[in-house]
C-alpha positions in Angstrom: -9.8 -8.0 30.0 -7.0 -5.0 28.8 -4.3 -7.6 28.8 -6.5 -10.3 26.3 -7.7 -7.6 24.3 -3.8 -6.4 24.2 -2.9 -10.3 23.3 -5.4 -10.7 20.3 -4.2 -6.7 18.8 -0.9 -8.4 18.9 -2.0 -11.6 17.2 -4.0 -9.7 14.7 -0.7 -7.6 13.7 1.4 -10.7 13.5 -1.3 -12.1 10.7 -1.9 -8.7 8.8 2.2 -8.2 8.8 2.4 -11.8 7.4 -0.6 -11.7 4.9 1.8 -7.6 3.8 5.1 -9.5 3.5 3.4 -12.7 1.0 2.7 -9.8 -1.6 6.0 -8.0 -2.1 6.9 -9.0 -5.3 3.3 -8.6 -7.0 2.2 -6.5 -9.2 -0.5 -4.7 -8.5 -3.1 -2.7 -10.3 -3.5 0.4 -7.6 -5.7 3.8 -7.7 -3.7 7.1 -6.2 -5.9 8.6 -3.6 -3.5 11.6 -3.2 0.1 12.3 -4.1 2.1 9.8 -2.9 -0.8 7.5 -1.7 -3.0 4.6 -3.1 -4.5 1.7 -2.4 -5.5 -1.6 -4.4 -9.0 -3.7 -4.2 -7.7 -5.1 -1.0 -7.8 -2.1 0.8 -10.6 -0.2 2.6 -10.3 3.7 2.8 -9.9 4.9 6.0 -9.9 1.0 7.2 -6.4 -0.8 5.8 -3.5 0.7 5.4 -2.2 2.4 2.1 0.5 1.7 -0.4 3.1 4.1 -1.0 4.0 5.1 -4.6 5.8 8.0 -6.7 4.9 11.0 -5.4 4.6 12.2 -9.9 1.5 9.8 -9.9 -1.6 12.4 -10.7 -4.5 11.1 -8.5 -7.2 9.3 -9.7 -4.7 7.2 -12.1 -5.0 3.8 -11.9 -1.6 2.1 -12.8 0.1 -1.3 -12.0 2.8 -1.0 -9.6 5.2 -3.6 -8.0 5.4 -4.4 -4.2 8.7 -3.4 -2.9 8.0 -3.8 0.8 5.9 -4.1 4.1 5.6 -1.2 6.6 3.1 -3.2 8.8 -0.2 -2.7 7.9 1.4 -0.3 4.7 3.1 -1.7 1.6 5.7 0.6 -0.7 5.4 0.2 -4.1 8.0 1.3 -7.2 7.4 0.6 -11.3 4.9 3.9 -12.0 6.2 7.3 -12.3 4.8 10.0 -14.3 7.3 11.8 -16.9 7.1 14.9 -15.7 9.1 16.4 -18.5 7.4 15.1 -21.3 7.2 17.4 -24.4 10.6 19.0 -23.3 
């Protein structure tokens, strides 16, 4: 029983990395959950994983971001950063 349930974990990875890889290069509309961390309308809180953007992004911003990359179940976008400096 371990071993199939071990089989379809591994099966279900394989898809989920695959269905990650098709979006790098979208752009994305994302909300930041916390510094650092958001997550688009495909993801589930506490469920999916999490896309990684610039740490500068206040939270509770909504912003369009691009896909950079796949980390598994985690994506890493760049494209929306905060200026932290302006009015200097």
């Amino acid at each position: 029983m371990q071993e199939r349930i071990a089989e379809l974990r591994e099966l279900q990875d394989s898809i989920t990395a695959s269905k990650r890889d098709e979006l790098i290069g979208e752009t994305l509309s994302v909300l930041v959950d916390e510094r650092g961390i958001a997550r688009s309308s495909r993801e589930a809180p506490s469920i999916d994983g999490v896309i990684h953007v610039s740490p500068t992004l206040e939270v509770a911003m909504i912003v369009d971001v691009e896909i950079a990359d796949a980390l598994g179940p985690d994506l890493v976008a760049v494209g929306a950063q905060m200026d932290l400096h302006d009015g200097d």
